[in-house]
C-alpha positions in Angstrom: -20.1 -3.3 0.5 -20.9 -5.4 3.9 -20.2 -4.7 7.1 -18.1 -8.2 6.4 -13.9 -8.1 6.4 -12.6 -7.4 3.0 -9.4 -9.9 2.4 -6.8 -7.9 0.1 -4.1 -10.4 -1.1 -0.8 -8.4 -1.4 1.6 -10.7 -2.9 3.7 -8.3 -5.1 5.5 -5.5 -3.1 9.2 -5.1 -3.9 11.9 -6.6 -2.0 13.8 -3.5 -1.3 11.7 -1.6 2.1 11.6 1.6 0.5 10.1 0.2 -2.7 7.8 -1.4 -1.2 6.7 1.0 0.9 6.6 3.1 -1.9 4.2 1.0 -3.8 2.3 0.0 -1.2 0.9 3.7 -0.4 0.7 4.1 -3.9 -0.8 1.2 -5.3 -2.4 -0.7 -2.3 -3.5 2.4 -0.1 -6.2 3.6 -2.4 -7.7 -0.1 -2.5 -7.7 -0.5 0.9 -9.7 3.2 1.3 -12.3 1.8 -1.2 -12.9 -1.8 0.3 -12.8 -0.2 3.8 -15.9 2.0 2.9 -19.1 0.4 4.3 -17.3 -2.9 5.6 -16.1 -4.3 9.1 -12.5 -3.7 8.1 -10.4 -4.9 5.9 -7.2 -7.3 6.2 -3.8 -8.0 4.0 -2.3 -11.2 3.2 1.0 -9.6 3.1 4.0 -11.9 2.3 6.7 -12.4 4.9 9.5 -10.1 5.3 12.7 -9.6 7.2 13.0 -7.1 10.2 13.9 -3.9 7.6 10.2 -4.1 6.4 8.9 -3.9 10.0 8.9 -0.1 11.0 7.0 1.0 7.8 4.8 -1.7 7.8 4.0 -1.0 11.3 3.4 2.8 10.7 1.3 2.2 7.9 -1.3 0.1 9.5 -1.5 2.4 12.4 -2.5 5.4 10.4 -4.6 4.0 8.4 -6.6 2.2 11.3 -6.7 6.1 12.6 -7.7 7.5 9.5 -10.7 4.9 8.3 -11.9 4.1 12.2 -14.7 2.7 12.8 -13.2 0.4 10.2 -11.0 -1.8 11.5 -7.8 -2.3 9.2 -4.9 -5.5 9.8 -2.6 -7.2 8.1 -1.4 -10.8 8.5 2.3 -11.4 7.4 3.4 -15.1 5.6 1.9 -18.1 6.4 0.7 -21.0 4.6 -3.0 -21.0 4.0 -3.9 -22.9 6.5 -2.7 -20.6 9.2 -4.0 -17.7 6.8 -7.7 -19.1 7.5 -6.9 -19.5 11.8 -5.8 -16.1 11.6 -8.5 -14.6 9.6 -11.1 -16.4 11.6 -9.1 -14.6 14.8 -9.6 -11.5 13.3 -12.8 -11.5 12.4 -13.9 -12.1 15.8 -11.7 -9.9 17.7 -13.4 -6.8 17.1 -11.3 -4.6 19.0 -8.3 -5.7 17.1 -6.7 -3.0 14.5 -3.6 -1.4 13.2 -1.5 -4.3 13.7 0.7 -6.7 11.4 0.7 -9.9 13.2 3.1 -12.6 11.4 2.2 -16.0 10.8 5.2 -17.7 10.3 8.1 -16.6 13.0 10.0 -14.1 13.9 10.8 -12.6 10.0 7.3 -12.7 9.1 6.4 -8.8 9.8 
């Protein structure tokens, strides 16, 4: 791997919070370790939720930004593709940016 950003696409999580917070340390988690090894940092094109996906969405990014420093680990919630590209430029260039899920597309995108 680069020092580039690794894009992960996450487009499948469950619905329900708990399921997907479920699947998402168990299926997503290990990919994001790997891709982080040797690279920049990595970011997730997560898809928009409402506000009951927030607090474990949230906690996830933070510790993993803890755990694979000096990687640097984000997520970007919704969004078309257009504002997927602005917001993956942003990141890329803010270099002290990590641990965070900023949404794309209003207030229910996190």
């Amino acid at each position: 791997m680069s020092d580039a950003m690794q894009v992960i696409l996450v487009d499948d999580l469950p619905a329900a919070p708990l399921a997907a917070a479920a699947y998402f340390h168990g299926q997503i988690v290990p990919l994001i370790e790997t891709r982080a090894q040797g690279a920049g940092g990595v970011t997730l094109l997560l898809p928009a939720a409402d506000d009951t996906h927030r607090a474990w969405r949230a906690a996830a990014l933070g510790a993993l930004a803890r755990a694979l420093a000096p990687a640097r680990i984000n997520a970007l919630a919704g969004g078309d593709e257009a504002e997927r590209q602005r917001a993956l430029a942003f990141v890329a260039g803010a270099p002290g940016l990590t641990g965070q899920v900023l949404p794309l597309d209003g207030a229910h995108a996190g």
